[in-house]
N, C-alpha and C positions, 0 to 999 in steps of 0.2 A: 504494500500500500504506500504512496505518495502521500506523506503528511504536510502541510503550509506553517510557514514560520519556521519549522525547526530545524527543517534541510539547511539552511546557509550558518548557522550558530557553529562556532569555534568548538572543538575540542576544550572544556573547560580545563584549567590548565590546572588550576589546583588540586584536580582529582589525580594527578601524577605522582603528587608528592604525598597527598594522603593516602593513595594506593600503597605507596613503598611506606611510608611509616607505620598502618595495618600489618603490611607483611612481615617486617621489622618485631613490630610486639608479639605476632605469632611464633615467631622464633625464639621467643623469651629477651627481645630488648627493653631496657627500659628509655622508649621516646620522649621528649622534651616536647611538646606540640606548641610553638610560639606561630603556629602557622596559622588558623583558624580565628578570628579575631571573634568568637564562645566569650561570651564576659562568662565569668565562674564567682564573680562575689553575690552571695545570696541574695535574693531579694529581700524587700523589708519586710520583718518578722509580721509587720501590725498589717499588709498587705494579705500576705498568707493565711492567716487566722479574718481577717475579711473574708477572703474568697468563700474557706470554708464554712464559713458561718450563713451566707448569700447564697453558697450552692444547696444550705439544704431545705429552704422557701422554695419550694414547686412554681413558683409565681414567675419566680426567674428563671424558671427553663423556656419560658416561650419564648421566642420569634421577639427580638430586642427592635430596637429602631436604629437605621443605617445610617443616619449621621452621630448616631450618639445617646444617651440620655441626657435628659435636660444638665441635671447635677454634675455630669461628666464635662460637660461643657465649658461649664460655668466654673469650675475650677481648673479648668485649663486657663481660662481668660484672668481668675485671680492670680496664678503663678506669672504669666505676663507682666500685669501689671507691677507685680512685688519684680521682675526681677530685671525688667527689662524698661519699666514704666510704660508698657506700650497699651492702648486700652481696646480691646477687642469685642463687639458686637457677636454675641455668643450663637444669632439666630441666623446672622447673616454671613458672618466670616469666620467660625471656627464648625469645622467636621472634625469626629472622630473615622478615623481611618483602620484596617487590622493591620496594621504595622505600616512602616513607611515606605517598604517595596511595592505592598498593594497600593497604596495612596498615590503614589506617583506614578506610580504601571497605568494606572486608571487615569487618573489626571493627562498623563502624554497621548491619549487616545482622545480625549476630548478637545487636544489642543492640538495635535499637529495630523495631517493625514497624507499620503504619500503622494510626494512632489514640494512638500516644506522640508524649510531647512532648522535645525536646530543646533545651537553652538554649547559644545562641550568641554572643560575642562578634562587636558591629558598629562601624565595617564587619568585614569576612572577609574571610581569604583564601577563595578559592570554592569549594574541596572543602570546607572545614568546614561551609560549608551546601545546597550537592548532597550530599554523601556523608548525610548524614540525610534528605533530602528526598529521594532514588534509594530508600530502604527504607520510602519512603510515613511517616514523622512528621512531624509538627508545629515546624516552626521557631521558636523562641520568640527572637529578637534579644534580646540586652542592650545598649544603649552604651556604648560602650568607656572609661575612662578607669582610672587604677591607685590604689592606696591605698582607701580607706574609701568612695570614693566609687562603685566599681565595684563594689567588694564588696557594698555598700547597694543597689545596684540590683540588684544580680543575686538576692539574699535577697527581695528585695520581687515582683522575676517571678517566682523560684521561689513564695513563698507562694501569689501571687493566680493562678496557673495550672491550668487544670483538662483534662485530669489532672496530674497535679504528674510535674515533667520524668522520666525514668530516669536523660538523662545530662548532664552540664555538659563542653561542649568550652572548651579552654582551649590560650593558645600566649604563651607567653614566653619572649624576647624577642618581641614582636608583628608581624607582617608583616600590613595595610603600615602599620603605626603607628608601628609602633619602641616602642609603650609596653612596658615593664621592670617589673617586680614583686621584691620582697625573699622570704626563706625566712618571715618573717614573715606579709604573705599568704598564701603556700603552705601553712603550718600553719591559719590559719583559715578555708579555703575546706576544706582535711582536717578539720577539724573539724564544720565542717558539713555534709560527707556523711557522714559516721560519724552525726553527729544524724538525718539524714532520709532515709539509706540509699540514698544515689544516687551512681552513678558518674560521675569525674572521667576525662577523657578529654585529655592536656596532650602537644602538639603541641611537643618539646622541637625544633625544625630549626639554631632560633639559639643553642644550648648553650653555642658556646665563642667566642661574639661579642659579647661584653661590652666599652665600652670604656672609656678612662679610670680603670680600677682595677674596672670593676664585675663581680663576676661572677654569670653568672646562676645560678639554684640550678633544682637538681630536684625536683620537687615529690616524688619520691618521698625525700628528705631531711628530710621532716617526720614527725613521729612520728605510725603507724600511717596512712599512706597507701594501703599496699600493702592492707591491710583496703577500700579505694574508689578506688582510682588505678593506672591503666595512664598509658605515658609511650611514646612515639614520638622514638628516637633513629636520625638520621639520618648517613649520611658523606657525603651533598652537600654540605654547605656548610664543615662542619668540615676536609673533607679534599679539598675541590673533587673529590669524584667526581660530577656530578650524574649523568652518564650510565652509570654503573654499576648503579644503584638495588640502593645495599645499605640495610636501617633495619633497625630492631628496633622491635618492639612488649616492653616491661618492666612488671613491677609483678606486678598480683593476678592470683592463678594461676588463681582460673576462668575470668576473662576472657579470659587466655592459650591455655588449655585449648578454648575457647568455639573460639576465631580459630583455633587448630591444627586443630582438627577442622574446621572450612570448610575452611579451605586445602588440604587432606587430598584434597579433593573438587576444587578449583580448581586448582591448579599442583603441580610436581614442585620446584619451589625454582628461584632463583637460580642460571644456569648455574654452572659446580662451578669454574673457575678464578677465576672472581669472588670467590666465596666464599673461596677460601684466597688470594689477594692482599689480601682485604679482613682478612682474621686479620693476615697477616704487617705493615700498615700498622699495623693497631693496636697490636700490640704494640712496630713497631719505630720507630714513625715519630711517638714521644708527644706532640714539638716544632711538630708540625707543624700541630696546629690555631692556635698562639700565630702564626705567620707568617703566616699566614690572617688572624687577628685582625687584627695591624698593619698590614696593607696594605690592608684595610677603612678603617683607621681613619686611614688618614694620604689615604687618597681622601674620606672623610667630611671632615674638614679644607679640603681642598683645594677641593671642594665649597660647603662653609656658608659661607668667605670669597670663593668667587667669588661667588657670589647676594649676598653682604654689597656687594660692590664695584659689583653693578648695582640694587641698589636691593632685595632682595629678601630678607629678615632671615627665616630659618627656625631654627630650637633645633636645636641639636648633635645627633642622636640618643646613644643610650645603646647601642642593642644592634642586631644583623641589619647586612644588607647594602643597606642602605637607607636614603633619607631620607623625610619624611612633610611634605609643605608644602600650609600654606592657598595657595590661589589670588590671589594679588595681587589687591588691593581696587579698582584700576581693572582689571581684567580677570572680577572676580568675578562680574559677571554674564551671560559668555559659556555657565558652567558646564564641566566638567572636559573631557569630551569636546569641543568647539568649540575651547577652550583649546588642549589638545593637539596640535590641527589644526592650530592656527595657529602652533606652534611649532615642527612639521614644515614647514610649508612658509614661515615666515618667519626661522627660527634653525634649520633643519635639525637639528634636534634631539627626538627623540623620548623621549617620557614616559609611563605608563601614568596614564592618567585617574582618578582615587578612585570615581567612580561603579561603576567592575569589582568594585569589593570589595563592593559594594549600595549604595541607596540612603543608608547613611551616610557615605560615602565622600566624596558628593556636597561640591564646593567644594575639594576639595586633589584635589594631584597627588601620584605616587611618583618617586623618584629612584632607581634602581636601580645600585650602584658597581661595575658590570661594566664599566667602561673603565679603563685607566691615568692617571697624576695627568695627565701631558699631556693626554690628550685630554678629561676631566673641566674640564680647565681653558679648553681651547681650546669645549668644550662651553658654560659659562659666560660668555663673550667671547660668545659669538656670542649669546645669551640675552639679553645687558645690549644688546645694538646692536639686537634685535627688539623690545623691550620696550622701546617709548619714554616710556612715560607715569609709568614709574618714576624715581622720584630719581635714581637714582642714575646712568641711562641717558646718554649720552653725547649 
């Protein structure tokens, strides 16, 4: 049988390395998995003791409502305002979404359809360029880097593009870059869709992973965004639910409007006990993205000095759960994927490839700080003993 869509989709590249890491445990390895960006810090206790308590009201097994419950809503829009000061119309500009791959999978279908162009930051995470390319448009890559020099490039694709884009996807903090952006940016990239009348589409996951003082902003914190800018707020990673899939879709109310009405047509919402543990988190549990934070950030530490100790000198990140490393210059011409390989089966240690994010990926690896400082650490030991060719190597 002839299936549509799926024929042209890549070889996922990360199933290589998880393959061999599987294969690796079955042998009696013990794997280091920094590949799989799986947050592992529990959810909040007063969350799970919610759910439970909601799943066993018969009331909420039915057929929930697809943008949300009312109270779900409404304390997505109070967390705004406390965090962002941003003030969001609960009726008209904020949807609950089942996680933020659905949210936007669905939303790029509403917005672009085949023969539009949509401008992407490279590399990607890879729904932000399947989820445009599943609605039949035009990918248009930007390369990634932040300040005047991203923003220049990305002005010069949009110019020289025909037909000139509808939407510009955007994600800060960056996965897998880790690149960071000021409110500053934010405002001038709002600026420029109000000029040329095209939607910004800003992938907010790393919201409250900012480190060392930094925090990230929302682009809908820039004056007159909501005029061009939907924002994608997620509690994966803030509140370690990945497995929940609660997000919001925020900002311009037709685009909201746009995504309600599919959704209308595709799902009944977010089973209903999810939904009101995910309220009662938000409103009770405000602390809990900062401990989140910290414990990123003392694994990122733990991290950049181990690779420091085996020869392998990477930049602090700033934001996300994650680190972004070139490829050490004597390994650099195995390429990411070979790399990786050899890292699972010579440091028992597995990492996702750069090449998974696209073609600009290529030459760095990702670090993903889903293990504890131990085992991050005892990850790093093992790295500096495989990696002979490095300084710093034993």
């Amino acid at each position: 049988m002839e299936f549509r869509r799926i024929g042209g989709l890549p070889p996922y590249v990360f199933t290589i390395i998880d393959t061999l890491k599987i294969e690796r445990r079955r042998a009696g390895a013990d794997v280091i998995d920094l590949g799989f960006g799986n947050p592992d810090i529990a959810s909040p206790e007063r969350a799970v003791k919610k759910l439970a308590e909601a799943a066993l009201n018969s009331r909420n097994h039915r057929y929930s409502a697809s943008r949300g419950i009312p109270k779900l809503r409404v304390a997505l829009a109070d967390l705004y305002r406390r965090k962002w000061g941003v003030e969001l119309d609960t009726d008209t500009e904020v949807i609950n979404t089942i996680g933020a791959k659905e949210g936007f999978s669905h939303l790029m279908w509403t917005l672009l359809a085949p023969g539009d162009a949509c401008l992407v930051p490279a590399p990607s995470y890879p729904i932000h360029i399947f989820g445009p390319l599943f609605t039949g448009a035009n990918v248009r890559e930007v390369p990634l880097d932040t300040g005047d020099t991203f923003f220049d490039r990305l002005v010069d694709r949009f110019e020289y593009s025909w037909p000139r884009p509808r939407v510009i996807v955007l994600s800060f903090p960056h996965n897998p870059t880790t690149a960071c952006v000021d409110l500053e940016f934010m405002q001038r990239i709002v600026d420029f869709a109000r000029e040329r009348e095209v939607l910004l589409v800003h992938d907010f996951a790393y919201a409250d992973i900012g480190f060392d003082g930094y925090e990230p902003p929302s682009i809908l914190q820039a004056q007159g965004a909501k005029d061009v800018a939907v924002e994608f707020y997620s509690l994966t990673k803030s509140f370690s639910m990945a497995g929940w899939r609660v997000a919001f879709c925020v900002g311009n109310a037709e685009a909201i409007a746009a995504l309600a009405k599919l959704k209308s047509y595709l799902d009944y919402g977010t089973f209903q006990p999810i939904q009101i543990a995910a309220t009662v988190v938000m409103n009770e549990d405000q602390d809990f993205p900062a401990e989140v934070r910290d414990t990123y950030q003392n694994r990122r530490d733990v991290l950049v000095r181990g690779l420091s100790r085996a020869g392998w000198d990477i930049p602090p990140p700033r934001g996300t759960m994650f680190a972004w490393a070139k490829i050490p210059e004597p390994y650099r011409h195995m390429g990411s994927v070979e790399f990786c390989k050899h890292l699972v089966n010579e440091a028992n240690v597995a990492l996702s490839p750069g090449v998974g994010f696209g073609p600009g990926g290529e030459g760095h690896v990702r670090f993903a700080l889903v293990e504890n400082e131990h085992r991050i650490r005892q990850a790093t030991s093992q790295l500096r003993a495989a990696l002979s060719e490095l300084s710093g190597a034993p």
